[in-house]
N, C-alpha and C positions, 0 to 999 in steps of 0.2 A: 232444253231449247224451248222457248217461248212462241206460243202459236200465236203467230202477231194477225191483228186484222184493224179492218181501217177504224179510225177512232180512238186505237192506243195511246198511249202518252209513253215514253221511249224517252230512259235517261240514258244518255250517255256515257260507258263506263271506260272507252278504252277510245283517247282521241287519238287515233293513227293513219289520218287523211292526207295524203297528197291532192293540194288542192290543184285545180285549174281556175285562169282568169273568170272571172263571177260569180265563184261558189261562195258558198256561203257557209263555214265549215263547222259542227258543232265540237264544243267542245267536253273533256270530261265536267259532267255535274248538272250542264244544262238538257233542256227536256223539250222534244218535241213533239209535234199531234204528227199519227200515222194517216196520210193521205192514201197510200197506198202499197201493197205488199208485192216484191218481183219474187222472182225465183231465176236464178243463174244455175250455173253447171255446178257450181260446186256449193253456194250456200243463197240463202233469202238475202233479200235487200230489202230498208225499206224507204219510200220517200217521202219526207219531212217534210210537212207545210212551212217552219222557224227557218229550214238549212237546207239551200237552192245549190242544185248540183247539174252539171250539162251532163253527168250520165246517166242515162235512161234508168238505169239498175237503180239507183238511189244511192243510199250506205250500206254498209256491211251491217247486218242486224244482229251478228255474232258482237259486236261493239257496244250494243243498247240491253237496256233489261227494261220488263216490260212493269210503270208503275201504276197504285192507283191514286187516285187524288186523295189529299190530306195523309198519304201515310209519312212518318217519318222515317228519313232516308241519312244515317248518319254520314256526316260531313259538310251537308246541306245544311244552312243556316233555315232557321225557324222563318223569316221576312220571304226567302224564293222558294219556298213550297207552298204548291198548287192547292189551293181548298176546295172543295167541291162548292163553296156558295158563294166563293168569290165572283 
């Protein structure tokens, strides 16, 4: 389990969201910046500055793995990973 804290970068590994009208759903491959970290009763959430959701929990962060920038992430084309000098 990944000790997630704000400022993570969070791919995507397991798109299994029931959206609601306005969200914003991410899906497998894409990556987003960790704004903030919940805790619920049974696992962490976290909430995605990319991937707008009306519940306060955020996502399931059993869903994301936690990357760093410029690593290569197979499946991911070489053009959508994150450089650090980008």
């Amino acid at each position: 389990m990944a000790d997630w804290a704000v400022g993570d970068l969070a791919l995507c590994v397991r798109s299994i969201w029931a959206s609601r009208p306005g969200d914003t759903v991410p899906r497998s491959g894409q990556v987003g910046l960790v704004e903030r970290v919940t805790q619920g009763a049974n696992h962490r959430g976290l909430v995605l500055r990319e991937f707008q959701t009306s519940n306060k929990f955020g996502w399931a962060a059993f869903a994301f793995v936690k990357i760093t920038p410029g690593t290569e992430i197979e499946g991911v084309e070489a053009e959508n990973r994150i450089r650090e000098n980008a």
